[in-house]
Structures are given as C-alpha cells and as structure tokens.
C-alpha angles and dihedrals in degrees: 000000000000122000105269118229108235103261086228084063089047105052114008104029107053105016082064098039082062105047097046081058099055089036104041104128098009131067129295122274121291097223139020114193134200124206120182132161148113119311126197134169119244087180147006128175124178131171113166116211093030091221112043098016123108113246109231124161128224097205095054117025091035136043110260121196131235114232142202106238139201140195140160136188135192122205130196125189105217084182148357103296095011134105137171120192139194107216122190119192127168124184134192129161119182129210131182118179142118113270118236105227128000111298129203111216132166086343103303123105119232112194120226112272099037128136112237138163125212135199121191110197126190112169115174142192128205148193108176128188127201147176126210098235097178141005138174134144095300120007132059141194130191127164145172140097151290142222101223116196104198119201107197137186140162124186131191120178147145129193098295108026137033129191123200140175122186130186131198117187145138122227131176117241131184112242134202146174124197133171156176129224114189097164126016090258100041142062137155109221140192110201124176161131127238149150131166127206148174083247090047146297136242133200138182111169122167117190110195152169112231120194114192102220085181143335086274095046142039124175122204139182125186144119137282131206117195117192152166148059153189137269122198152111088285103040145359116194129157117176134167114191126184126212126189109181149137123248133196121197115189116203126213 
C-alpha cells in the first residue's frame, strides 16, 4: 500500500506551523472546527504517464473502500469583516480487486488477471481569506480565495511490483461562504473552494445545516462533494469523492 504520512505531519506539525505564522504578534484563533463522517469514491480515473499509461478506475473496475475521514480548521479574524483560516484535510481511499486486461502504470506493467490493491491519496492544506460582503438578519455572504497545498499520491501494486506516482503542488482557488438564517440558532449553509481551468479544475463544496447550541458551540451535519482533476502529458486523474459527516466547531 502507499507510503503513510506520519499522523503527527498530518495533523500537529503543519496545521501549527501555519498558524504561529498568521497569529504571531495578535491573539490566538476565534474558532477551531472538527469535521468527521463517512467518505466514498464515486469516481476515480487514473491513467500515469498521461500520455502512454493505460487509463483504469478505482471506483469501477476495483473495490473501493469506504473511510472514515477527518478534517479541522482554525480561524482567526485580523479585523471586522475579515477572517483568515488553517485548513487540514487528508484524504485516502483504498481499492483491491483483479484488473481486466494489462495495464501500464508509473511505468510498470501489470498483466491482465492480477491481483492488485490500490490507494488514492489527496491530502490538502489551506489558508483561506475572506470578506463579509454582505449581512443582514438571515442571510450572509463572504468571498475571497485560498492558497491550497495539495499532497498527492497513487499507488498500484501486486506481490512482486508496485508502481507509484506523488504530487506535490499549490493552486489558488476562490473561495466562498453563504448562508441562510431562518431563525437566530439555525442556518442552512453552502462553504467551499473551487476553480476551474483549461489545465484542470478543482471543487470542495459542503452544504450544510448549522445549530448554535450557544455563543461558544455550534454543531452541523451535511454533505460534501470533492472534485476535480488534471489532464496532461504527465498525468491524467479525475476523482469525486462524497462526504456525509458531522462538524463541531467550538468559539472562543
């Protein structure tokens, strides 16, 4: 299976680096927020080199695995209206199965009818500014953009070879939260990240619905789509992944 990040990477090490760097010399964040559910593939293409591989999916000609995911983000106000945020969002999906016909990945050849697993990892890193455009009663608007770090890697292998490509990039994304407030406690809200270009595109959208317990807590549950992918010489990848989970998100 593909290399594992150690957790402490993952969720201590970077996650703080980066928020000593936006809060050096000003208070600590306002909110730190938990998301947890249940993650499954709706699709998963892969074809490694982009030009000479051989395109297989994970989702459809193998098992994939549904997972248990995490992620947490802390956001800090620097202003009125203004707000920066840490995200931390690892991603692994896992797939067994026997491939249909030879299959040329990362350079090794696989012949048709062997047992293989796979393991699609997408691990990504944010900081996110946005602006309160708008706020009344019970709606709400906030845009602006986010440097995502992306942490990649797809592995294919058998009992006697493995085959593995990784990635590791930034792209810009816009980024936007809206929401609906029909009552002081309640909203239903749509957050997310996405751009789309000729090179490529790349969405995470969560639509959820948010109760304020009190000023300190809110709880949410929603779902989560992530999508997107490259196509090139070097690579081609396209992946959706749905999420269905609860946050928590704790205000101080």
């Amino acid at each position: 299976m593909a290399t594992q990040r150690p957790v402490l990477l993952r969720w201590v090490v970077i996650p703080f680096l980066g928020l000593f760097a936006v809060t050096t010399g000003a208070e600590l964040p306002r909110a730190l927020e938990f998301e947890s559910g249940l993650l499954w593939a709706g699709r998963a293409d892969v074809r490694i080199p982009g030009d000479t591989g051989t395109r297989f999916s994970l989702a459809d000609e193998l098992d994939a695995q549904g997972e248990v995911y995490l992620r947490g983000r802390a956001t800090w106000p620097p202003a009125p209206r203004h707000s920066l945020a840490i995200t931390a969002a690892p991603l692994e999906v896992s797939a067994s199965g026997i491939l249909a016909r030879d299959t040329l990945f990362a350079d090794t050849l696989f012949p048709a009818g062997t047992e293989v697993d796979a393991t699609y990892r997408f691990d990504s890193y944010r900081l996110t500014y946005r602006y309160r455009v708008w706020e009344t009663r019970h709606f709400r608007a906030d845009f602006g953009g986010t440097l995502f770090v992306r942490d990649a890697e797809i592995t294919l292998e058998d009992r006697d070879q493995r085959g593995t490509d990784s990635d590791l990039g930034l792209v810009p994304l816009a980024s936007f939260y809206l929401a609906w407030r029909p009552y002081p406690a309640l909203a239903l809200a749509l957050d997310g990240d996405a751009l789309a270009a000729p090179q490529g595109r790349a969405i995470d959208m969560r639509c959820a619905v948010q109760y304020t317990v009190r000023d300190s807590l809110q709880l949410g549950v929603g779902y989560r789509i992530l999508e997107g992918g490259a196509d090139n010489d070097n690579v081609y990848t396209f992946a959706l992944f749905h999420q269905v989970g609860a946050s928590l998100t704790w205000r101080f």
